[in-house]
N, C-alpha and C positions, 0 to 999 in steps of 0.2 A: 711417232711410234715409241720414244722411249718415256715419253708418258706416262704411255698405258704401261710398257712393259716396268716402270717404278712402280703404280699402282699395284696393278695384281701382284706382284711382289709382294708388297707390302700388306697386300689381304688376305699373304698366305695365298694365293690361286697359283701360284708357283711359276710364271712365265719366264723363258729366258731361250737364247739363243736365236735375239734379234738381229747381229751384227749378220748370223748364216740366212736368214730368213730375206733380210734386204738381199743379200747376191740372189737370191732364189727370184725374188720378184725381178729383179732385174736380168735376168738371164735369159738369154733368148730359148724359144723352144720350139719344136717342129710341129706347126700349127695343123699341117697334114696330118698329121696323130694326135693331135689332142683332142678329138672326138672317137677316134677307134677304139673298140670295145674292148672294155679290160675284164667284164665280168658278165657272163646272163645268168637273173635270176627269176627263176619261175621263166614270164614273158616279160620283162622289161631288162633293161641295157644299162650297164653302169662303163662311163666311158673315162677315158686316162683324164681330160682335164678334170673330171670328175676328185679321183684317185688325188691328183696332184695338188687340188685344192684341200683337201681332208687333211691330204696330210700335213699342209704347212700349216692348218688349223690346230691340229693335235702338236703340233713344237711349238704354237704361240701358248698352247694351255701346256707346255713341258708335260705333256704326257709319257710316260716313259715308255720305251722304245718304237718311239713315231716314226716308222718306217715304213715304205711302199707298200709292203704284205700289209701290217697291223694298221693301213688306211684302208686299205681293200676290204679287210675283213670286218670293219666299222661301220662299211660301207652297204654292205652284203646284209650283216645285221640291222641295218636301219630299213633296209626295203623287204625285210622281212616284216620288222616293229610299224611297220607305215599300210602294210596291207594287213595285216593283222589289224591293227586298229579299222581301218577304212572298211572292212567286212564287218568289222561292229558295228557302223554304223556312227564312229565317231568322227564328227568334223567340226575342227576350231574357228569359231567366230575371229573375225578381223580382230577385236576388242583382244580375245585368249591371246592369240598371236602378238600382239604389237605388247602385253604385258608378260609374256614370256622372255621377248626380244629387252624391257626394260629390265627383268630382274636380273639377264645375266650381266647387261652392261654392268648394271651395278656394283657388281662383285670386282669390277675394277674401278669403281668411284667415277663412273661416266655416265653421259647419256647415254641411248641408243645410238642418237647421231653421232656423235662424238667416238662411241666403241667401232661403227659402221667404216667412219672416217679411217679411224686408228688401223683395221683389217688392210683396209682400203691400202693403206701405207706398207704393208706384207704380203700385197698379192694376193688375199684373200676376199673374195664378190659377197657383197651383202647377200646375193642368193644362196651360198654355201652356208653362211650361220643362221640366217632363215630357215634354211631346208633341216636343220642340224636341228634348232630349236622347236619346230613344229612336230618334227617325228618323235623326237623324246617326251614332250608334251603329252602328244595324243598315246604313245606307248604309256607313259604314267596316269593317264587318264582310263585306259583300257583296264590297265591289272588290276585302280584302286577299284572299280566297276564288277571286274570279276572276282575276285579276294579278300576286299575290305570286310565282307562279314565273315570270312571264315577267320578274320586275325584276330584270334581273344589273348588277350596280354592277363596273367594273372598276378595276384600283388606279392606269390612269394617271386615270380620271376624277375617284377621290378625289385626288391628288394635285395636279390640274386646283384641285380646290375649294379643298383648302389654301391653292393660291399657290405651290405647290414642285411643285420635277420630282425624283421618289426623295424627297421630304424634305428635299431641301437647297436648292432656289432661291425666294423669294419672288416675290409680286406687287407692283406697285404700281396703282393708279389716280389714273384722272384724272374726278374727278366733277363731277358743277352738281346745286344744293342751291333746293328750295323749299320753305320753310316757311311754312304758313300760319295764322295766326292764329285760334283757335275754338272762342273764351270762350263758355257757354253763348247769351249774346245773342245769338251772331254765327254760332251753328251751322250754319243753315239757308245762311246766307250763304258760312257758308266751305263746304260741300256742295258749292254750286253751283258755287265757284270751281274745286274738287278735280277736279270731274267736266270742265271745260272744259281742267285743266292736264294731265291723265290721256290727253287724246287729241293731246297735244305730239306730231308728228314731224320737226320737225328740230332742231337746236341752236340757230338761231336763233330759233325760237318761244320754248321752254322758257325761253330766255333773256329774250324780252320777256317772260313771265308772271312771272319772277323780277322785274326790274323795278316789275315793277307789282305784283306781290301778295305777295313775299314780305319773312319778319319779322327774317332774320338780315343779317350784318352786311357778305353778299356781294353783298348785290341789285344793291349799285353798280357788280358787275363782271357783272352777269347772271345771276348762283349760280352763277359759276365757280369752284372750288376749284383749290388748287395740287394738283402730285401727294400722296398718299399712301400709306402702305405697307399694304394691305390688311387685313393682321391687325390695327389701330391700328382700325378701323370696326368697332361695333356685329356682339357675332356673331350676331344674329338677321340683320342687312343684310348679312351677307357671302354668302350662297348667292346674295340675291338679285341683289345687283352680279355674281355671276359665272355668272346666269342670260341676262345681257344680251348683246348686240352694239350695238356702237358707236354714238350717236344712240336708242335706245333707254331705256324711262323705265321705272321701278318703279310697280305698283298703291300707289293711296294707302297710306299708313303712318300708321294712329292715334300719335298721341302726346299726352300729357297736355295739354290745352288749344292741340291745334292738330294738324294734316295735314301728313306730311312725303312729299315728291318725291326721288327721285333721276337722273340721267340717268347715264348712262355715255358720254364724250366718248373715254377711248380706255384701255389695258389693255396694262402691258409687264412683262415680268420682270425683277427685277434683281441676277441676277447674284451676289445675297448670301442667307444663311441665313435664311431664314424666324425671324420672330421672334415666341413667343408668350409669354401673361401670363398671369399667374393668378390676380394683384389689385391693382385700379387704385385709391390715396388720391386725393384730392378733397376741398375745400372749397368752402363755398358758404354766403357772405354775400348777408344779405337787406336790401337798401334800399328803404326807404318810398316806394312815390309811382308805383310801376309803372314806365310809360315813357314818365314826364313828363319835361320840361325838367328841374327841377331835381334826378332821381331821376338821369338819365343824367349830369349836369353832376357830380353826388356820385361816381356809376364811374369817371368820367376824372379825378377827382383823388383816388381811391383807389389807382388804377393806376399813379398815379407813386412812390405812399407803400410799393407792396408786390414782391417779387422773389422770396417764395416763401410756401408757404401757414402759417409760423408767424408774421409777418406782420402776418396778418389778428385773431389775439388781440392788437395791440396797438389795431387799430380798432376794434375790440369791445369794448375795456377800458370798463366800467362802465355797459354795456348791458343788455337781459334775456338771457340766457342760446341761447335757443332762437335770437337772432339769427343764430348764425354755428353751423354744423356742420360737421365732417370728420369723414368715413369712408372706412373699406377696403372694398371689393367687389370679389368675384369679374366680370367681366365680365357674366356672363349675369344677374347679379344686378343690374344699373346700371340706373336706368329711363331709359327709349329715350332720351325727347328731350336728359337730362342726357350717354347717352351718347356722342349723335350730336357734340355740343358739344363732348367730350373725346377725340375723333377728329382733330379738326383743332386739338389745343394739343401743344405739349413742356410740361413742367414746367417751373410755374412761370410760364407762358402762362394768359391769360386769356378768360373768355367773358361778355358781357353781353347775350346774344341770348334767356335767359329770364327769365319773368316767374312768380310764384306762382302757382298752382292759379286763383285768387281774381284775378288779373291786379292786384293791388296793391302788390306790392312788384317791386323789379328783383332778379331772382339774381345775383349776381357771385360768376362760378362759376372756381376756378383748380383747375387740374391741379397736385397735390403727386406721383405719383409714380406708376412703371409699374411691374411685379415679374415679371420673366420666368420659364418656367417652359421646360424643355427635355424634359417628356415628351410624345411626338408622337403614342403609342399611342393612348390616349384620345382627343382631339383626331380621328381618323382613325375612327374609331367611330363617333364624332356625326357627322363628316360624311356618313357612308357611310349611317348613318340618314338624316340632312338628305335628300342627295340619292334614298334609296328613297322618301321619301317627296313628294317633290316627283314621284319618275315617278309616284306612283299617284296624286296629284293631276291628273297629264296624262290618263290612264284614266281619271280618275273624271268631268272635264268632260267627254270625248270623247262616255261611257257616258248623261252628262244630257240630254248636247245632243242625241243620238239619238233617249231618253226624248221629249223636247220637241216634235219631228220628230215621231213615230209617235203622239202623245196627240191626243186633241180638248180641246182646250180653249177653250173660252169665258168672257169676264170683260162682266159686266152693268155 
């Protein structure tokens, strides 16, 4: 199990809080009710082992706030998404099914067997991530069936997304940043917090909740960021900063041992050529001690000793090995929370805002280098996907929330 839970980690899929998950599988439970009905919808039965399985699924995928209700109501919506499809008349081939089942293993660097094993290991039946996989399947297969021709993407709107107008003028932003802290222990905890920062509307809230809850190193200005030039941000976060209007905040963002926020405070063009990259160097020196006194007092006088990331091999000198890393990555390749951090540096600029997996050591993370890349073709592709499929994600809630509306449903 900690495998898998290093993998997804490492893919960015954000897993954690296997240590709570093992007492869960191992815990005895009152087998008398584990078929008792926890929910009827329309005429079919959603029953607590049901429930109980969903939900130790939703904490392997650190879904944020993976709780009894937000299984239920996962649960509810999936046997809406499952007749809804089956009344279309869609139904997945053995072949659909077993390569559904392959691409999510792979999102943790597994087989299927291997993922199935891994569940296996958390209490979780191969027939729950089956059942998981086929409903959202044939759900994705439904909308693309009813909506795919209504979705016209037009090229000023990709070019909206880019950050250029024709491909020549960029964007910048003006963000506020909350990170929240949500080391296994403190899961349940940082949930709560996520769900209360999630309903920020103005700039001055978002701002006290930074304050008070978050982990970087802006809180002291509110989580207000200086501008930045948009393509320099996470390209998973680019659509969604330019999904916003002004005072307006992102749904939570898993990130490796914590929940990230964004707001959008304001949005201008500038005037200059859109700049893109095609792989970002990075170092990342690990000091003991997390974010203790003496762990951070080590960063601030590393930070005076270092100017660029070769550097940091002379810190390093006659340490273990694994202490200090640099690497090249493609952008899409960077895991989030490292990337979000490399967002707001130049080269040669530093970040002490993370902590290990394991919250024991401090990252001292520097930006060695950015490698621009001037083909805009590709780049306008993705977007043009991004953006189709965020409209049929607008469809697809439209299409549930209806579902919702017209069902009977009752929960015991």
């Amino acid at each position: 199990m900690r495998e898998i839970t290093k993998k997804f980690l490492a893919r960015g899929a954000f897993l954690a809080g296997f240590a709570f998950l093992s007492l869960l599988a191992g815990a005895p439970a009152d087998a008398q009710n584990l078929f008792a009905p926890a929910a009827y919808v329309n005429d079919t039965v959603i029953t607590e082992f049901e429930v109980q399985q969903r939900q130790r699924f939703l904490q392997i995928l650190n879904v944020p706030d993976a709780t009894r209700e937000a299984a239920l109501d996962a649960l509810i919506d999936d046997r809406l998404r499952a007749r809804a499809a089956a009344d279309a008349g869609i139904e997945l081939s053995d072949e659909q099914i077993i390569a559904g089942l392959d691409e999510f293993s792979s999102r943790a660097d597994l087989s299927r067997q291997e993922f199935i094993a891994a569940l296996g290991q958390a209490g979780v039946s191969e027939e729950t991530f089956r059942d998981f996989v086929v409903t959202n399947t044939a759900w994705r297969d439904l909308i693309r069936a009813l909506y795919n021709p209504r979705v016209q993407i037009s090229e000023s709107e990709i070019d909206r997304a880019l950050g250029s107008t024709g491909g020549r003028s960029g964007l910048r932003v003006l963000l506020s940043e909350i990170i929240i802290p949500a080391p296994p222990p403190r899961a349940a905890e940082a949930a709560a917090i996520a769900e209360r920062v999630a309903k920020s509307n103005s700039i001055e809230q978002f701002s006290a909740f930074a304050r008070q809850y978050s982990a970087t190193a802006s809180r002291d200005q509110g989580g207000k960021l200086p501008w930045s030039p948009l393509e320099q941000l996470p390209p998973a976060i680019q659509p969604l900063i330019m999904a916003l209007s002004p005072g307006e905040v992102t749904a939570p963002l898993p990130i490796p041992g914590g929940i990230a926020f964004f707001q959008l405070r304001d949005i201008e063009e500038t005037g200059r050529a859109r700049q893109e990259y095609s792989a970002i160097e990075y170092a990342v020196y690990h000091i003991p001690g997390g974010r203790s006194p003496e762990a951070l007092a080590r960063a601030a006088q590393i930070r005076t000793q270092v100017d660029r990331c070769d550097d940091l091999y002379g810190v390093a000198k006659g340490q273990p090995e694994q202490i200090l890393s640099r690497v090249t990555q493609t952008p899409a390749e960077i895991p989030q929370d490292i990337a979000i951090e490399l967002s707001k540096l130049d080269p040669g600029e530093v970040s002490t805002a993370l902590t290990g997996s394991d919250g024991r050591s401090l990252r001292f993370l520097m930006l060695c280098s950015r490698t621009a890349v001037g083909n805009q073709e590709a780049d306008r592709e993705q977007v043009l996907n991004a953006l189709r499929q965020r409209r049929l994600q607008g469809y697809s809630d439209q299409l549930l929330e209806q579902l919702r509306a017209d069902a009977r449903i009752s929960r015991q």
